[in-house]
C-alpha positions as CSV (number, residue, x, y, z in Angstrom):
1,X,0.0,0.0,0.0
2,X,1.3,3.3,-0.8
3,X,1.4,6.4,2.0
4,X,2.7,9.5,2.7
5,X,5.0,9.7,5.5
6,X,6.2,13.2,7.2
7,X,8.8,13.9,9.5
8,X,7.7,14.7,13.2
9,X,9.6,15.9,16.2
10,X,8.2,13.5,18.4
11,X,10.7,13.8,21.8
12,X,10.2,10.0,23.5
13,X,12.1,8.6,26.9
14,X,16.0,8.5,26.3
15,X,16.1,4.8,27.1
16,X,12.9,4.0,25.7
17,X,14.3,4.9,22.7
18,X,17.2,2.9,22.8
19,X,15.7,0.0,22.9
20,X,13.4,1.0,20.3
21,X,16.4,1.4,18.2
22,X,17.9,-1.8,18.9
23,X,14.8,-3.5,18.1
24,X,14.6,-2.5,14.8
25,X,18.0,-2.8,14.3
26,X,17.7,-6.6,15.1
27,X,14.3,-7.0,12.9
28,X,16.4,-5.0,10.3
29,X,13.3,-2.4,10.0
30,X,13.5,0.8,10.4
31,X,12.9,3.1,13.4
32,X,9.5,4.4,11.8
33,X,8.4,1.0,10.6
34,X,8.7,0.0,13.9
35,X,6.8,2.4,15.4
36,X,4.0,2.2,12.6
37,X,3.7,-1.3,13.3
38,X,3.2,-0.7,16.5
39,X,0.4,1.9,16.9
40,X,-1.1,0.2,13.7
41,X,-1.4,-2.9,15.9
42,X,-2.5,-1.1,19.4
43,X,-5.3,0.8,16.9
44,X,-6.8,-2.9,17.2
45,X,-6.5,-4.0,19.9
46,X,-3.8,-6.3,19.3
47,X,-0.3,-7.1,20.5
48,X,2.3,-6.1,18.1
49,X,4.6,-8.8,19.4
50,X,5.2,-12.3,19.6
51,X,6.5,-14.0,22.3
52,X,10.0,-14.1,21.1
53,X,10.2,-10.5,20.5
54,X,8.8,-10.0,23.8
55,X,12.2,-12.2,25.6
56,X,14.6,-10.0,23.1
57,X,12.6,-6.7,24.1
58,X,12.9,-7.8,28.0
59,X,16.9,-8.5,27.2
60,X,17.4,-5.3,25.4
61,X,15.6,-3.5,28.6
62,X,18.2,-4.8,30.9
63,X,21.0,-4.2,28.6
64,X,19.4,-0.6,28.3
65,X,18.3,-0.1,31.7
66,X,14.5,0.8,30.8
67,X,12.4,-0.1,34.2
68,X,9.6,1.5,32.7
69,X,6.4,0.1,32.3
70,X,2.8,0.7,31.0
71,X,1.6,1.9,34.0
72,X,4.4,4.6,33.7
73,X,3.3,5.8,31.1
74,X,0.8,8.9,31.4
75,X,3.0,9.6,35.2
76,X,6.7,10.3,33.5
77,X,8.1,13.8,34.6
78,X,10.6,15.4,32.4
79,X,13.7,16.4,33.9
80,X,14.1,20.1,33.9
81,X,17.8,19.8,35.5
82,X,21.0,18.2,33.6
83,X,22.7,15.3,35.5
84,X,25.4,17.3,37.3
85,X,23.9,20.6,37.5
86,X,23.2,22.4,40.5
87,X,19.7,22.6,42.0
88,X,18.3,26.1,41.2
């Protein structure tokens, strides 16, 4: 099927990303693709993933260090502070 894809500035979790990277990377997709595939899939109420991907997700959160979880997800807090800086 033929689309029309723009660019977006879309700012996600630094970590999430990561492993979002790496899992395309190891599906040999790319980073959009991905993505697509997954909100096409949540549209419909179905998982995007099988249970292998799942295990190589998991292992790519530890390797990543993403403890994040759905239930995170509408509580994240972005930093306003760099790591080293000096509370204001």
């Amino acid at each position: 099927m033929t689309v029309e894809r723009i660019q977006t500035g879309v700012r996600l979790e630094k970590r999430l990303v990561k492993v979002l990277k790496a899992l395309a990377e190891h599906r040999d997709i790319s980073l959009g693709d991905l993505i697509e595939g997954i909100v096409l899939h949540a549209f419909e109420g179905q998982t995007p993933f099988s249970p292998a991907t799942l295990e190589t997700i998991a292992q790519l959160k530890r390797i990543y260090g993403l403890e994040l979880g759905a239930a995170d997800s509408h509580r994240l807090v972005e930093r306003t502070e760099k790591p080293g800086d000096e509370p204001s």
